[in-house]
LUMROFI-260714 format. One record per residue: x negated, y negated, z of N, C-alpha, C in turn; residue number from 1; chain. Coordinates in steps of 0.001 Angstrom, whole numbers. Layout:
N
{r {X Y Z} {X Y Z} {X Y Z} NUM 'A'};
...
// end
This chain:
157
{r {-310 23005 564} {-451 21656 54} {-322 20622 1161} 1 'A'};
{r {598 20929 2556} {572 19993 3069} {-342 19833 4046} 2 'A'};
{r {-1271 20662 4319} {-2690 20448 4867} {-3214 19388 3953} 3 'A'};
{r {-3466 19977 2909} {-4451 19283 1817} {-4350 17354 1963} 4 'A'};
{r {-2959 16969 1975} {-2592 15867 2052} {-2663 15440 3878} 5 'A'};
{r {-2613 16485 4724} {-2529 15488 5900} {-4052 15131 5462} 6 'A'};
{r {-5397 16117 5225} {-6723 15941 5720} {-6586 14357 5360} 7 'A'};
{r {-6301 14534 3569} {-6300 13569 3038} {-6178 11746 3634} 8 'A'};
{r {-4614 11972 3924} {-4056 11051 4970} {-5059 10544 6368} 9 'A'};
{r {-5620 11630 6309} {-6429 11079 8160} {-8305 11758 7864} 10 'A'};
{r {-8464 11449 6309} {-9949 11318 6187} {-11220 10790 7065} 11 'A'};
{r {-10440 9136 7582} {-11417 8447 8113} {-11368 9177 9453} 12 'A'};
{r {-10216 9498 9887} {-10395 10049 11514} {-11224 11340 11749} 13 'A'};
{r {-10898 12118 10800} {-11741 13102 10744} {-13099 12975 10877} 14 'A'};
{r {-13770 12320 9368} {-14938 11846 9734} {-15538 10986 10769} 15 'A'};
{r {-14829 10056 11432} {-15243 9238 12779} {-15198 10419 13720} 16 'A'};
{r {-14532 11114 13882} {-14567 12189 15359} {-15631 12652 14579} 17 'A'};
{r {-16031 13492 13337} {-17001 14334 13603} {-18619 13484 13925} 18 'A'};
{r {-18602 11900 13275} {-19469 11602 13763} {-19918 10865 14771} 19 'A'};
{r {-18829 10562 15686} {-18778 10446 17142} {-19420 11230 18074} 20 'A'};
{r {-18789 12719 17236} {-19452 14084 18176} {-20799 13883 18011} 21 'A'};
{r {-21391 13833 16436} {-22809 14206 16474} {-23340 12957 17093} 22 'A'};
{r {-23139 11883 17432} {-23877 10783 17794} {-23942 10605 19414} 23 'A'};
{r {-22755 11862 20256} {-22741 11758 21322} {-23661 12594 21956} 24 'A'};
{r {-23983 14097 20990} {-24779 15148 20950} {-26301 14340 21051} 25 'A'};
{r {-26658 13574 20111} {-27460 12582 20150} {-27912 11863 21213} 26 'A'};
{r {-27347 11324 21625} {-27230 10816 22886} {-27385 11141 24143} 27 'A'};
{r {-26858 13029 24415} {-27304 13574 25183} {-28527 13992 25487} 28 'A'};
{r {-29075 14332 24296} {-30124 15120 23790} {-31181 14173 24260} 29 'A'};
{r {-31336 12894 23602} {-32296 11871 24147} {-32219 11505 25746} 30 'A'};
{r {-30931 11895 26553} {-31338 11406 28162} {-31470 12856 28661} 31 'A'};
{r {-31371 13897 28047} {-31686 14953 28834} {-33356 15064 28449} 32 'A'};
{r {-33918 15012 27097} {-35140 14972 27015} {-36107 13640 27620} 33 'A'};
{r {-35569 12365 28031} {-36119 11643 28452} {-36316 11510 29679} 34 'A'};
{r {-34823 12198 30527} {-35044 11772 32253} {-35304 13185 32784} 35 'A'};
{r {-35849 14683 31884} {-35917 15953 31890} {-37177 16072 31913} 36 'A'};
{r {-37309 15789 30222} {-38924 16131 30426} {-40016 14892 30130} 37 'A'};
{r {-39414 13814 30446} {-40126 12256 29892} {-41134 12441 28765} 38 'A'};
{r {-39730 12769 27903} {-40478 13042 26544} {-39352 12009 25620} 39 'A'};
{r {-38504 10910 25344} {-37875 10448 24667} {-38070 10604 23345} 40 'A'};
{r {-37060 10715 22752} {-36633 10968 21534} {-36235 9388 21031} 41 'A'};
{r {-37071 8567 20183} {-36889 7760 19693} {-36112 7848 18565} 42 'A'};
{r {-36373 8808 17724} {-34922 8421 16143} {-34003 8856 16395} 43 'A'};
{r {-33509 9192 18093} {-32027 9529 17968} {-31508 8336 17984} 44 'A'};
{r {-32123 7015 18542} {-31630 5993 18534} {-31445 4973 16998} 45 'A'};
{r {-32434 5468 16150} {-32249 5025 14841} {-31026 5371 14645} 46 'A'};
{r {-30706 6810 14537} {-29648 7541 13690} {-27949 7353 14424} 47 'A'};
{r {-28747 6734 15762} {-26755 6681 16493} {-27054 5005 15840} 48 'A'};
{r {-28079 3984 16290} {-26816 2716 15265} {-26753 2612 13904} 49 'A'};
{r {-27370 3541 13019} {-27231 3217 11725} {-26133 3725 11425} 50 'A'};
{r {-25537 4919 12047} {-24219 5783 12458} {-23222 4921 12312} 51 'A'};
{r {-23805 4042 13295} {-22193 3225 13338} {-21668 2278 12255} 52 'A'};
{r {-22969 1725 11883} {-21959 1161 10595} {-21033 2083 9755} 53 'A'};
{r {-21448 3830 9589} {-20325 4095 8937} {-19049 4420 9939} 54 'A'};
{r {-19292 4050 11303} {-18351 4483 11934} {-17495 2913 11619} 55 'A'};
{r {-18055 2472 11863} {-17049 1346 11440} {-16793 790 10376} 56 'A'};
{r {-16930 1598 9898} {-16177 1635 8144} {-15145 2586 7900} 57 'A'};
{r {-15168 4130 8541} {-14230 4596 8553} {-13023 4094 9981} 58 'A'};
{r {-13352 3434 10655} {-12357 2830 11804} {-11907 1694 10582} 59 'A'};
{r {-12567 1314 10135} {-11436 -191 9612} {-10747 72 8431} 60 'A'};
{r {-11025 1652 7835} {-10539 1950 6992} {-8824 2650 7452} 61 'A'};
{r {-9541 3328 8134} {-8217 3558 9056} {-7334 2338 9844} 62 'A'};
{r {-7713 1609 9838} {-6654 741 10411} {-6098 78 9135} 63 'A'};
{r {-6521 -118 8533} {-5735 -984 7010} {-4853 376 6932} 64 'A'};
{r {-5163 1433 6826} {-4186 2838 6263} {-2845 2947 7199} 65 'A'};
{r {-3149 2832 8457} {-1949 2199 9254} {-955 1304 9785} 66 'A'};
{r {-1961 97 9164} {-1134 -1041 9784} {-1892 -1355 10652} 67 'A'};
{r {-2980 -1393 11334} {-2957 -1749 12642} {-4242 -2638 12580} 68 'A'};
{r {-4196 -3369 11707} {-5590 -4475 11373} {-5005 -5451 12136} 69 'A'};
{r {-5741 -6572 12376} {-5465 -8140 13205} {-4703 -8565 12145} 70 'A'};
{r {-3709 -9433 13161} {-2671 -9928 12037} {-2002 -10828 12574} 71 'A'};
{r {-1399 -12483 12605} {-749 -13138 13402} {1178 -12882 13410} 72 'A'};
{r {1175 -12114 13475} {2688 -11448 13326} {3364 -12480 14300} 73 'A'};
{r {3167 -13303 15521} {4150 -14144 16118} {4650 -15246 14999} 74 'A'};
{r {3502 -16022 14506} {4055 -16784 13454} {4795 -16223 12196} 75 'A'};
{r {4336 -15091 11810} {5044 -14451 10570} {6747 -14078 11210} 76 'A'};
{r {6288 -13504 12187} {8153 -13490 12560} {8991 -14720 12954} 77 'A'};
{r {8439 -15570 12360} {9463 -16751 12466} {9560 -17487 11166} 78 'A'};
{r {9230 -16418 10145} {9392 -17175 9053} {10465 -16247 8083} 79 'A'};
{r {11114 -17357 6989} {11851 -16561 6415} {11055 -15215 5498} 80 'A'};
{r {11935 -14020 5051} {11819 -13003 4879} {10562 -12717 3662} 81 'A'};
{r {11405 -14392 2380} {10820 -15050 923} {9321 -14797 1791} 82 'A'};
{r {9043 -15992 2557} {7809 -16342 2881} {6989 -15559 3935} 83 'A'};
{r {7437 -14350 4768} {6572 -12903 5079} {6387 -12380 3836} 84 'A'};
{r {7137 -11600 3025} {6475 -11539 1899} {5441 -12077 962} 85 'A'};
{r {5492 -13368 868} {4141 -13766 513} {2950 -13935 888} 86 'A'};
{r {3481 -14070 2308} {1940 -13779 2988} {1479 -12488 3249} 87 'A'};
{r {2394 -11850 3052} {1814 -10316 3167} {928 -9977 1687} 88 'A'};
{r {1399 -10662 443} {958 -10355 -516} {-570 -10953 -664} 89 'A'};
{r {-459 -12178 82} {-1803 -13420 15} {-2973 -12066 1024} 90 'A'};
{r {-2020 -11841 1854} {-3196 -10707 2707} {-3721 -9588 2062} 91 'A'};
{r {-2847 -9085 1505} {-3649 -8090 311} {-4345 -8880 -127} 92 'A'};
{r {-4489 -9294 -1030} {-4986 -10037 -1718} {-6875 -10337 -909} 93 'A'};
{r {-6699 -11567 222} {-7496 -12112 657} {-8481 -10698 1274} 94 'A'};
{r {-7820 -9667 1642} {-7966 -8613 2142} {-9225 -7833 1634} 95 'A'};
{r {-8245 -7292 119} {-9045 -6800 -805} {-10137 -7225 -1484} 96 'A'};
{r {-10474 -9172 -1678} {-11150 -9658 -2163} {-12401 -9842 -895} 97 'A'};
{r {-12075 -9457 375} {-13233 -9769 1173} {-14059 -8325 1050} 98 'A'};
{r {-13344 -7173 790} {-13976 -6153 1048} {-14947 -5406 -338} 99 'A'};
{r {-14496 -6115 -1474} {-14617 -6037 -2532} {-15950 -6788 -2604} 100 'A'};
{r {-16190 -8526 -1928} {-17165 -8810 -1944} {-18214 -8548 -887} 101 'A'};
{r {-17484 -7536 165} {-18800 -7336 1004} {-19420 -5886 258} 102 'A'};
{r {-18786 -4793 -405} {-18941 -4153 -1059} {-20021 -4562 -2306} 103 'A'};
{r {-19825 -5432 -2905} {-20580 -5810 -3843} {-21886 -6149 -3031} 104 'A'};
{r {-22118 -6939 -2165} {-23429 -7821 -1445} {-24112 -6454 -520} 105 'A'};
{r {-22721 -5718 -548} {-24285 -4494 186} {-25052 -3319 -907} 106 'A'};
{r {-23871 -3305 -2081} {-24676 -2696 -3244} {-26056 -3454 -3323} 107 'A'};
{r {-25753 -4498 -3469} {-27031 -5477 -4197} {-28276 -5037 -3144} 108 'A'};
{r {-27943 -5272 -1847} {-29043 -5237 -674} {-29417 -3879 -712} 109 'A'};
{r {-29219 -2472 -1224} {-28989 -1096 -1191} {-29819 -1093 -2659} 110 'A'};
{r {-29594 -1847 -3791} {-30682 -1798 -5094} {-31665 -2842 -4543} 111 'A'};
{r {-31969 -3389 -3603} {-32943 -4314 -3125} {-34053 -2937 -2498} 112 'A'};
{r {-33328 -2640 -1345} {-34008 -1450 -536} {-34698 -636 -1506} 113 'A'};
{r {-34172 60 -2304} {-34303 1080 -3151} {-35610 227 -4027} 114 'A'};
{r {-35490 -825 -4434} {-36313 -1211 -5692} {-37655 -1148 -4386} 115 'A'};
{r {-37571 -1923 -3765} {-38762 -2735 -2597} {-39296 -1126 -1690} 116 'A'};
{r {-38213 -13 -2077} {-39085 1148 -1038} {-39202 1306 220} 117 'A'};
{r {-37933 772 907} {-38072 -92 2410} {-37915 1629 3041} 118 'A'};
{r {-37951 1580 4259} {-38299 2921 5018} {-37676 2622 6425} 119 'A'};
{r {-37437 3262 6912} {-36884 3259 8512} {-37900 3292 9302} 120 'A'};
{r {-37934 2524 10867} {-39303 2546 11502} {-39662 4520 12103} 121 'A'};
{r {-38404 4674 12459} {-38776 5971 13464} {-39020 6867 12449} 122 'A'};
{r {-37774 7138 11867} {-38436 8717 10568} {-38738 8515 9092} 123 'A'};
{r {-38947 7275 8778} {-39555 6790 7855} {-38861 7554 6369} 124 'A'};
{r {-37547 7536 6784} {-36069 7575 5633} {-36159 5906 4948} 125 'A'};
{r {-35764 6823 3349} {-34905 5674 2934} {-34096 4701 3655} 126 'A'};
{r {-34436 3397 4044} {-33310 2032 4696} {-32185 2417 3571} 127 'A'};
{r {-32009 2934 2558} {-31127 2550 1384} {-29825 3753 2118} 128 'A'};
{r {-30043 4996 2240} {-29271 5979 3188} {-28975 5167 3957} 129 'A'};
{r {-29553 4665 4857} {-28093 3860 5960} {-27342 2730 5123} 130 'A'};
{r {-27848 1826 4835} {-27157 594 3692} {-25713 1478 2605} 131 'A'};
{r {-26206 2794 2565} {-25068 3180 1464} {-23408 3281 2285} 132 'A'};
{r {-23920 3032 3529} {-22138 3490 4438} {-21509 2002 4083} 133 'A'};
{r {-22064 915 3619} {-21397 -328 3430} {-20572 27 2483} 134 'A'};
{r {-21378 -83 1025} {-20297 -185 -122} {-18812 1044 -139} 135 'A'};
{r {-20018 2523 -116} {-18838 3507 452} {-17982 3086 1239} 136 'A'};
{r {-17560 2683 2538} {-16670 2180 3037} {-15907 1054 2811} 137 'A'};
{r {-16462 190 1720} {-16038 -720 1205} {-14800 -200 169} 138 'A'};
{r {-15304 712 -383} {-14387 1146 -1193} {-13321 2142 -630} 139 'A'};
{r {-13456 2734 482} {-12441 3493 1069} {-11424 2439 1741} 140 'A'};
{r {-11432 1455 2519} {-11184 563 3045} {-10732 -429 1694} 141 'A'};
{r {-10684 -810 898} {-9942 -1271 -1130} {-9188 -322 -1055} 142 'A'};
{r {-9224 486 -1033} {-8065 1837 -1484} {-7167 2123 -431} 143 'A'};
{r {-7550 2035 769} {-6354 2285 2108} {-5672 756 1940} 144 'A'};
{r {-5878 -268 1791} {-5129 -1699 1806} {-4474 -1740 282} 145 'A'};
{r {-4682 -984 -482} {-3854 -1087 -2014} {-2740 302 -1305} 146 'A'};
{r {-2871 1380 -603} {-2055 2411 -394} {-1280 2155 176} 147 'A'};
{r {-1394 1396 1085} {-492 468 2269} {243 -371 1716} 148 'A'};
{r {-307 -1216 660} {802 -1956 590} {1359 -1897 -1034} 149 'A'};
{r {1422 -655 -1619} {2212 -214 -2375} {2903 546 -1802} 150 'A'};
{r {3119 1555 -405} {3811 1708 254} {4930 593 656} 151 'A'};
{r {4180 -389 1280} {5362 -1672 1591} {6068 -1824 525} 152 'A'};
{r {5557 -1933 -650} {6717 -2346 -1991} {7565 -1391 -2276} 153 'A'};
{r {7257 40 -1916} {8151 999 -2037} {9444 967 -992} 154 'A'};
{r {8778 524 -80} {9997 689 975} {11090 -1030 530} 155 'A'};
{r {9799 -2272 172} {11327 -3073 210} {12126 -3179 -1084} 156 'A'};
{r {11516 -2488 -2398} {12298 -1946 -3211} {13503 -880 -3267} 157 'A'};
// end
């Protein structure tokens, strides 16, 4: 069981290393075939930046899961204990409601793609497959900032 829960615990890292690897594999692949046999591989370059938006969805998901998002902590540590607490709560809050609405605005753009049939230039994929790492991460990233800070209430309870 306590595998089951670390994977759990360190989902996003997992998935960012594994798709770090494949995007670095990627990467190789296109300068060994380009400065090898000057033959470039154009959709490796589609597939490493469309990559990254989910890479940076599981990085910011992981940082809300830790703590380690931007945060003005000099001013918060000079305030009383009442009023860190509330701003910690206003940050959930403001937190969850930004990710909630970027979540929503990339669904919409993802039933846009999908309705309109849009296509990728190099391998002529669904645009809607890359657009889907928004909301998905939208919602992993809602759920690591509600885990976190029902954790915090556990601990100052």
């Amino acid at each position: 069981m306590s595998t089951f829960r670390w994977i759990a615990d360190h989902l996003e890292e997992l998935l960012g290393a594994s798709l770090l690897a494949v995007m670095a594999c990627l990467a190789f692949a296109n300068v060994i075939t380009r400065y090898v046999f000057q033959y470039p591989l154009a959709f490796t370059e589609e597939l490493e930046v469309n990559a990254l938006v989910w890479l940076t969805m599981f990085g910011t998901s992981s940082a809300f899961r830790r703590r380690k998002h931007l945060s003005m902590l000099f001013f918060q540590d000079k305030l009383s204990a009442k009023t860190r607490y509330l701003i910690q709560i206003g940050i959930v809050v403001l937190s969850v409601g930004l990710f909630v609405s970027l979540g929503f605005l990339a669904y919409l753009q993802l039933m846009d793609e999908r309705f309109l049939e849009i296509t990728s230039e190099s391998l002529g994929l669904p645009q809607w497959l890359y657009t889907v790492g928004i909301p998905i991460g939208c919602v992993m990233v809602v759920f690591r900032i509600l885990q976190a800070a029902v954790i915090d209430l556990r601990r100052r309870a």
